[in-house]
LOSE-227532 format. One record per residue (C-alpha): x, y, z; residue number from 1; residue in three letters. Coordinates in Angstrom, 1 decimal. Layout:
BEGIN
       px       py       pz    nr   rest
        X        Y        Z   NUM    ALA
...
REM end
This chain:
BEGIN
       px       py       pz    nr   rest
    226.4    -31.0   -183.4     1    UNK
    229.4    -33.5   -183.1     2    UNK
    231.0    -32.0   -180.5     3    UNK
    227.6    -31.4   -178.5     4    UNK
    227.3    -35.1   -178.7     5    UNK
    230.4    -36.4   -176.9     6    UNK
    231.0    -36.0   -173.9     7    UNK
    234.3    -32.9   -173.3     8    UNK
    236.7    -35.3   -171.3     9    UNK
    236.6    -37.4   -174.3    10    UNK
    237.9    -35.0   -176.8    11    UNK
    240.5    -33.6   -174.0    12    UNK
    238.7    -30.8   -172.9    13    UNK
    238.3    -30.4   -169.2    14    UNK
    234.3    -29.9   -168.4    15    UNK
    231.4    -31.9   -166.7    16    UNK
    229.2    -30.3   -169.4    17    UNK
    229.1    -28.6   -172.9    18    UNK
    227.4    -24.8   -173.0    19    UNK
    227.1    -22.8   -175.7    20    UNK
    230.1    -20.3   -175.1    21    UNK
    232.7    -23.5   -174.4    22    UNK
    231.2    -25.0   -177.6    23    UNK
    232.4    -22.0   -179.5    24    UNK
    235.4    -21.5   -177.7    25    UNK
    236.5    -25.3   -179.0    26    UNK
    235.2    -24.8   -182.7    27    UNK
    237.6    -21.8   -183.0    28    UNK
    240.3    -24.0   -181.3    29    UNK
    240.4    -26.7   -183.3    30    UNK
    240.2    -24.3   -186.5    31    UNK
    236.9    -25.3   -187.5    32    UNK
    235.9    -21.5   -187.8    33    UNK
    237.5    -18.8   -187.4    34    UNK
    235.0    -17.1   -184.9    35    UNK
    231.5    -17.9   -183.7    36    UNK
    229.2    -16.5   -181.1    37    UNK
    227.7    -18.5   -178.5    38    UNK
    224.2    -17.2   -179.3    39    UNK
    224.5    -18.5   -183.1    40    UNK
    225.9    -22.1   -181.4    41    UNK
    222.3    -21.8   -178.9    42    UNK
    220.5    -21.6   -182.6    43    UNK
    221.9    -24.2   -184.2    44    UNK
    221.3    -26.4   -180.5    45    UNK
    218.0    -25.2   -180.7    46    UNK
    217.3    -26.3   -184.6    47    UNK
    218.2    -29.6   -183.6    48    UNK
    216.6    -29.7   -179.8    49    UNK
    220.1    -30.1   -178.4    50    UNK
    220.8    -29.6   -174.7    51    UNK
    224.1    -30.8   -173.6    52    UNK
    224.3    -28.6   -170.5    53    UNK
    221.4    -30.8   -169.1    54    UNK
    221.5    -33.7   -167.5    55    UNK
    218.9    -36.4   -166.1    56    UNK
    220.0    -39.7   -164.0    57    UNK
    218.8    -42.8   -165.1    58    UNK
    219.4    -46.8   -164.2    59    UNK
    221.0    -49.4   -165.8    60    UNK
    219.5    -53.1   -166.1    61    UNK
    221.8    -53.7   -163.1    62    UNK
    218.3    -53.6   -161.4    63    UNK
    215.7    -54.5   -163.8    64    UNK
    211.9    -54.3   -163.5    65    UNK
    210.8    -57.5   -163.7    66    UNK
    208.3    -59.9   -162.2    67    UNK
    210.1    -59.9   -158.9    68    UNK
    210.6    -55.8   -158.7    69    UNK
    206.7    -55.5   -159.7    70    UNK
    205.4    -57.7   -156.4    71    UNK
    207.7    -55.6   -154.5    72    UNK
    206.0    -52.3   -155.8    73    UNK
    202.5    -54.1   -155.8    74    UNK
    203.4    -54.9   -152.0    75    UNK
    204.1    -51.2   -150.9    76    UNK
    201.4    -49.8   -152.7    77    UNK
    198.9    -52.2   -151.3    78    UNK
    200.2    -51.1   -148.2    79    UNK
    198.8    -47.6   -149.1    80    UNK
    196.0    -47.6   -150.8    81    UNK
    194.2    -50.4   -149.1    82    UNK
    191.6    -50.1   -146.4    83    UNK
    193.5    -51.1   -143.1    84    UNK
    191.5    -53.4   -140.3    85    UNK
    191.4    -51.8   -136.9    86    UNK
    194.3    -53.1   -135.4    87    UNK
    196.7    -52.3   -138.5    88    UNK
    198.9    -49.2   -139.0    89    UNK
    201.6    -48.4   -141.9    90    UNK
    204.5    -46.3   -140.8    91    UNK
    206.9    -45.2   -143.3    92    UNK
    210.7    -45.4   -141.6    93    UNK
    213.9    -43.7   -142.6    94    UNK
    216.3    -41.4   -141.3    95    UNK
    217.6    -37.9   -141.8    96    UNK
    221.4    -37.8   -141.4    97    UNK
    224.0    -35.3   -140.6    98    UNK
    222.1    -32.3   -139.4    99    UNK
    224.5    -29.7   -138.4   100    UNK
    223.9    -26.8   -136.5   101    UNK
    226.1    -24.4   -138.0   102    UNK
    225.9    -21.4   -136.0   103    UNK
    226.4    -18.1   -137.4   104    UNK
    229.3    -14.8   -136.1   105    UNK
    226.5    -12.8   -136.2   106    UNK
    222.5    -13.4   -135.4   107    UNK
    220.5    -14.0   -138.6   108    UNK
    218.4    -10.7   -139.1   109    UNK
    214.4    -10.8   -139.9   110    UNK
    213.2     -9.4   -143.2   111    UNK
    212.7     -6.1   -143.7   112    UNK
    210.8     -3.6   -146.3   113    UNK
    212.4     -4.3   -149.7   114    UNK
    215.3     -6.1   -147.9   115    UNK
    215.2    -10.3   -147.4   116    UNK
    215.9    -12.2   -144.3   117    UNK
    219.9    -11.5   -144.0   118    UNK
    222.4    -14.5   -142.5   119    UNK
    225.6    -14.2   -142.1   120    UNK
    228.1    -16.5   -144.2   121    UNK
    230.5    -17.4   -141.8   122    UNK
    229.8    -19.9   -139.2   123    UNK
    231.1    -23.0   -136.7   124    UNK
    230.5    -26.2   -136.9   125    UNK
    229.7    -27.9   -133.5   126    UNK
    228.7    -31.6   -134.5   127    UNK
    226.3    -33.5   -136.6   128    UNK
    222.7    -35.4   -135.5   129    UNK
    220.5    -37.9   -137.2   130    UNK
    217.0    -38.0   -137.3   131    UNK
    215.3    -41.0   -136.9   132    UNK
    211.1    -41.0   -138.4   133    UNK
    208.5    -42.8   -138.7   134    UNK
    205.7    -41.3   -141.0   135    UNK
    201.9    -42.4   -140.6   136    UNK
    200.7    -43.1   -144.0   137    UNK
    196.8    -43.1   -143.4   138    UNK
    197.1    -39.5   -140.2   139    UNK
    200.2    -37.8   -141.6   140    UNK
    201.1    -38.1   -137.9   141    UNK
    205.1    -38.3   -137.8   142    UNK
    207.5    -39.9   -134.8   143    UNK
    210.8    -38.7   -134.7   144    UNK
    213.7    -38.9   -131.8   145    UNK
    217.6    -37.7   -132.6   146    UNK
    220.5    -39.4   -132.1   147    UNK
    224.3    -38.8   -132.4   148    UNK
    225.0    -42.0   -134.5   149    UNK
    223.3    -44.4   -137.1   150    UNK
    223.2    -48.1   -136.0   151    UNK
    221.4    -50.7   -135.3   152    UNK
    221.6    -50.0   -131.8   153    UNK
    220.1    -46.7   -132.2   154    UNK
    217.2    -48.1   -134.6   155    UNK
    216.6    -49.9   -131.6   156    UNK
    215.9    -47.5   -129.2   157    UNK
    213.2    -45.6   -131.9   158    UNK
    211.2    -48.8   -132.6   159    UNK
    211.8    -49.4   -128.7   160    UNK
    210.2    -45.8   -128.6   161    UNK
    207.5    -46.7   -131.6   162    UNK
    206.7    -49.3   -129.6   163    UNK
    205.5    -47.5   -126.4   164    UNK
    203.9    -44.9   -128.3   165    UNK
    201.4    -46.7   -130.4   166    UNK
    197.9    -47.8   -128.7   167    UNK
    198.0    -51.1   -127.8   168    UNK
    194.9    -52.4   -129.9   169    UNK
    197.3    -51.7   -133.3   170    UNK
    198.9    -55.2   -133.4   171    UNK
    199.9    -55.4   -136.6   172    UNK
    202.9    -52.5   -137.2   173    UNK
    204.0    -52.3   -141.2   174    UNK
    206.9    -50.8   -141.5   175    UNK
    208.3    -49.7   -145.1   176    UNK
    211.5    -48.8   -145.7   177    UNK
    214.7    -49.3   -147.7   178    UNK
    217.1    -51.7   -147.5   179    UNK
    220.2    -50.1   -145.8   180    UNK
    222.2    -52.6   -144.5   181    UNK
    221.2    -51.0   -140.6   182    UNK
    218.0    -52.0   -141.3   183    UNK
    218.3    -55.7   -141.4   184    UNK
    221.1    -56.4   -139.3   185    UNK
    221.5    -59.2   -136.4   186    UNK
    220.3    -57.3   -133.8   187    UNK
    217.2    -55.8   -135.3   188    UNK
    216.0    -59.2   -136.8   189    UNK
    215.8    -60.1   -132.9   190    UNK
    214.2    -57.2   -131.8   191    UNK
    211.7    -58.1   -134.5   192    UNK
    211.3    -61.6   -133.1   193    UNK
    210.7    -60.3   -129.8   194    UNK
    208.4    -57.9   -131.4   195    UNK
    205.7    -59.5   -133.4   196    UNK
    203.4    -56.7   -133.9   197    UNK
    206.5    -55.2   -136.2   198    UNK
    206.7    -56.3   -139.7   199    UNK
    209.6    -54.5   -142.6   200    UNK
    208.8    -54.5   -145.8   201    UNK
    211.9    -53.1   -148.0   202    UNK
    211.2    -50.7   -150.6   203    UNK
    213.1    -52.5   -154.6   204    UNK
    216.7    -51.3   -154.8   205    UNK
    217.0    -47.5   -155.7   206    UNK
    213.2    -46.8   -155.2   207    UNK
    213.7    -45.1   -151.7   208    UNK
    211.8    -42.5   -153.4   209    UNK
    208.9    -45.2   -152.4   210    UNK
    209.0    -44.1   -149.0   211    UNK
    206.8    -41.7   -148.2   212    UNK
    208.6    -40.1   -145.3   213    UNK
    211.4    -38.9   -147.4   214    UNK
    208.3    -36.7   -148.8   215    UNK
    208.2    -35.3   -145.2   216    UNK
    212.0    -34.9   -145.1   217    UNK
    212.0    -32.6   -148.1   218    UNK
    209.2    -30.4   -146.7   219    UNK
    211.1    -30.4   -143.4   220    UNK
    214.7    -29.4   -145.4   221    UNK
    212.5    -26.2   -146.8   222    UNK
    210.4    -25.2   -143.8   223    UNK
    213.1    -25.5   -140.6   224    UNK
    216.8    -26.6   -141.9   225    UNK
    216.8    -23.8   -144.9   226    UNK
    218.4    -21.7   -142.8   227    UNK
    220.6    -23.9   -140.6   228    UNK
    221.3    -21.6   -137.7   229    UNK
    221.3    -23.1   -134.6   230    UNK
    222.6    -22.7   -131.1   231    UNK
    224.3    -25.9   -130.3   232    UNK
    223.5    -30.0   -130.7   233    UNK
    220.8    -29.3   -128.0   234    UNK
    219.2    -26.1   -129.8   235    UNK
    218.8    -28.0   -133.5   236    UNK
    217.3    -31.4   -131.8   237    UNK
    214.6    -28.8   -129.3   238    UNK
    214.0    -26.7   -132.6   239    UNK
    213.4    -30.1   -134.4   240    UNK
    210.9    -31.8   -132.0   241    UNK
    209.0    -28.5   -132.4   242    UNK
    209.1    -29.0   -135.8   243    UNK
    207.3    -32.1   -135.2   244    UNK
    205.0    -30.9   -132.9   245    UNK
    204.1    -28.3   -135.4   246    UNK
    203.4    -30.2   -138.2   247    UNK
    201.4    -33.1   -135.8   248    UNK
    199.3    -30.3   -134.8   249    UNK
    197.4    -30.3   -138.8   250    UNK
    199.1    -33.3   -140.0   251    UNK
    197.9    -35.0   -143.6   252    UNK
    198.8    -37.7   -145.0   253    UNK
    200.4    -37.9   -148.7   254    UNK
    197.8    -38.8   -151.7   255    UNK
    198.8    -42.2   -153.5   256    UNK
    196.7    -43.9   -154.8   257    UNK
    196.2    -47.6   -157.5   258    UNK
    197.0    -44.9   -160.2   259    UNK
    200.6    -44.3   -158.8   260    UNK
    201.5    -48.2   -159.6   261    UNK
    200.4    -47.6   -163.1   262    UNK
    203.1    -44.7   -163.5   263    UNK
    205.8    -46.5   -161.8   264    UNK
    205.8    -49.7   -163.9   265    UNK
    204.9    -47.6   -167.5   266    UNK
    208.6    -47.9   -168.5   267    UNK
    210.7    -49.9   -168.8   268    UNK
    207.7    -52.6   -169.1   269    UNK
    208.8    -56.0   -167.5   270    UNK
    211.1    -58.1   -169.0   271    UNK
    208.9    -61.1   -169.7   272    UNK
    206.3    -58.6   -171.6   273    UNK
    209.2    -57.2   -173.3   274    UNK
    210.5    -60.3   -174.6   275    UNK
REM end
């Protein structure tokens, strides 16, 4: 149980993680038995609900919930929940980066009778994109355009393209996202001023998980980039505007409602309740 409970780089032993069979392996190293099976070191784990070959992240109080990380997360929730007036609309911004078309040496094959879809395991490279979105919290209804790089300039050109799309009785544009430094540089602050309609509201440090586009992302990653076999540059940003097309054609929007504050500021509780 000692050695489960230290970490294996601090007693000289080469490994991420503990598992039962290198847990045995060091007990009969350092003489502590002479043998012992990793299925008896499992039970003893298991006695004591041990698990050292899991791991979790977690955050320090380098960012703490407080007073000022609760308005933020009362902000963006308000943002979704709420009823909207007429001329308002919430878009949930981010972008999907280094999509790579990765063609395969041979075509991927269909699935067949008791065989899976097959694809080959070689393949070339031939460039990266990024995937600029904006995700409509109250329709579901997403905007996306590609582009080669990630700046400003190119954040730009999709709010320039936001911009033309939405009707012109929305004048009031919320956009939530995180705070990447791209996001609230010199030049977009000025499109902004030029821009009234358009309004960011940052998501609290290491809460991107806020944003609900990154939802959509992760259904896009399983439904069209699992298998990333594609053409060229041109053939991954066609197959992804289809993508987009597809999904706008019986678009939802993701369920969040007061509840969700509730579970987000459980634990830790802010500091001034805590103290």
């Amino acid at each position: 149980m000692k050695l489960a409970c230290e970490m294996p780089d601090k007693l000289g032993v080469s490994l991420s993680l503990w598992d039962c069979q290198e847990l045995a392996r060091k007990l009969e190293s350092d003489g502590i038995v002479e043998s012992i099976s990793a299925d008896t070191v499992r039970r003893i784990l298991n006695n004591h609900h041990l698990k050292p070959w899991r791991c979790h992240m977690w955050l320090g109080a380098k960012t703490p919930r407080d007073e000022a990380f609760r308005a933020i997360v009362m902000k963006i929730c308000d943002l979704y929940t709420r009823k909207l007036a007429f001329n308002e609309m919430v878009l949930c911004l981010d972008e999907k980066t280094s999509l790579q078309p990765r063609t395969r040496k041979e075509p991927t094959k269909p699935a067949k009778p008791e065989k899976p879809v097959l694809v080959e395991h070689e393949y070339s490279r031939k460039g990266a994109l990024n995937l600029f979105a904006a995700f409509d919290t109250r329709t579901g209804q997403v905007y996306g355009r590609c582009f080669r790089r990630k700046r400003q300039i190119e954040l730009i050109a999709f709010l320039n393209y936001l911009d033309a799309c939405l009707p012109a009785h929305i004048t009031k544009v919320h956009i939530v996202c995180d705070n990447l430094r791209v996001h609230k540089g010199k030049k977009v602050l000025e499109w902004l001023s030029k821009h009234p309609r358009f309004s960011f509201n940052f998501t609290p440090v290491h809460c991107s998980w806020m944003n609900q586009v990154e939802q959509w992302f992760s259904i896009l990653q399983r439904k069209r980039l699992k298998i990333a076999d594609f053409a060229s540059i041109d053939d991954l940003q066609t197959k992804l505007y289809r993508y987009i097309e597809h999904w706008n054609q019986k678009a939802h929007p993701f369920k969040w409602t007061t509840k969700s504050v509730t579970k987000i500021m459980a634990s830790p509780k802010p500091l001034k309740e805590a103290a």
